[in-house]
Structure formats: C-alpha cells, structure tokens
N, C-alpha and C positions, 0 to 999 in steps of 0.2 A: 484545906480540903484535900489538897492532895497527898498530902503524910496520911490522915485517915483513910483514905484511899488506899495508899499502897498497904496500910496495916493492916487493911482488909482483905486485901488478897493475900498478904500471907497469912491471915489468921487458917489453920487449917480446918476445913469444915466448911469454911467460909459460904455463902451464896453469893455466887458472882453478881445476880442481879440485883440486889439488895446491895453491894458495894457500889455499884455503877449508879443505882438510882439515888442513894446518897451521897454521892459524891456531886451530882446532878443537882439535889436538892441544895445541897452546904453551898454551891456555887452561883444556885438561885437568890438562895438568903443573902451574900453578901454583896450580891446587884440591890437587893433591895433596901437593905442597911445603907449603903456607901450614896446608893443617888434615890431619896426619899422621892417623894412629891409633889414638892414644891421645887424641887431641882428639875435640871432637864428631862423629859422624856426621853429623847433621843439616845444619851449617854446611857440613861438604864435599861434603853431595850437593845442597844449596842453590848450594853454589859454582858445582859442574858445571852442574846445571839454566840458571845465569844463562849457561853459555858454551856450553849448546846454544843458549841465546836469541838470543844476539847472531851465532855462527853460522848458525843460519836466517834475520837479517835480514840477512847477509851476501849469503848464497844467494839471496836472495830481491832485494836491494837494488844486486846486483855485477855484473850484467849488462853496464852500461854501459859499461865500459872494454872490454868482450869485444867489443861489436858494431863 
C-alpha cells in the first residue's frame, strides 16, 4: 500500500485525495484479507485502527509534494 502511495504522489497530475483515500482503502482491504471472520474481532479492528493511523499521518504529513 504504501509503494502505491508514494507512486502516487509522484505521479504528476496526481489528486492528492484519491492517493490518500486509496491508500486508506489498500490498508482497509488487507485488515480484512489477513483477519477474516471467523478470526479475532479484535485484531482486525486493531488492524483498521493502525491504517486510520497511518492514513491521518498521511494526511497530515503529504502536503508536501502538493505544494
């Protein structure tokens, strides 16, 4: 997720917000791949939690190639 990520922000042209919410998303999907349903709850909403985490320092951190 996060190599796609950075290729996105240097792709030029890029939409910052469409990198971030996929990157969001790739990091969603593979909470939900890795700990199915019959697996822990916990671990895959622990999962999610870590890839809102790193999504808002995303958002927070990704400025820079925008300006």
């Amino acid at each position: 997720c996060c190599n796609h990520h950075d290729i996105c922000y240097d792709t030029c042209g890029a939409d910052r917000m469409l990198c971030d919410t996929n990157f969001l998303r790739c990091m969603i999907d593979l909470c939900r791949n890795k700990y199915r349903p019959q697996e822990s709850d916990i671990s895959r909403e622990e999962c999610k939690m870590t890839a809102k985490l790193f999504h808002s320092v995303a958002l927070g951190a990704g400025c820079g190639p925008f300006m």
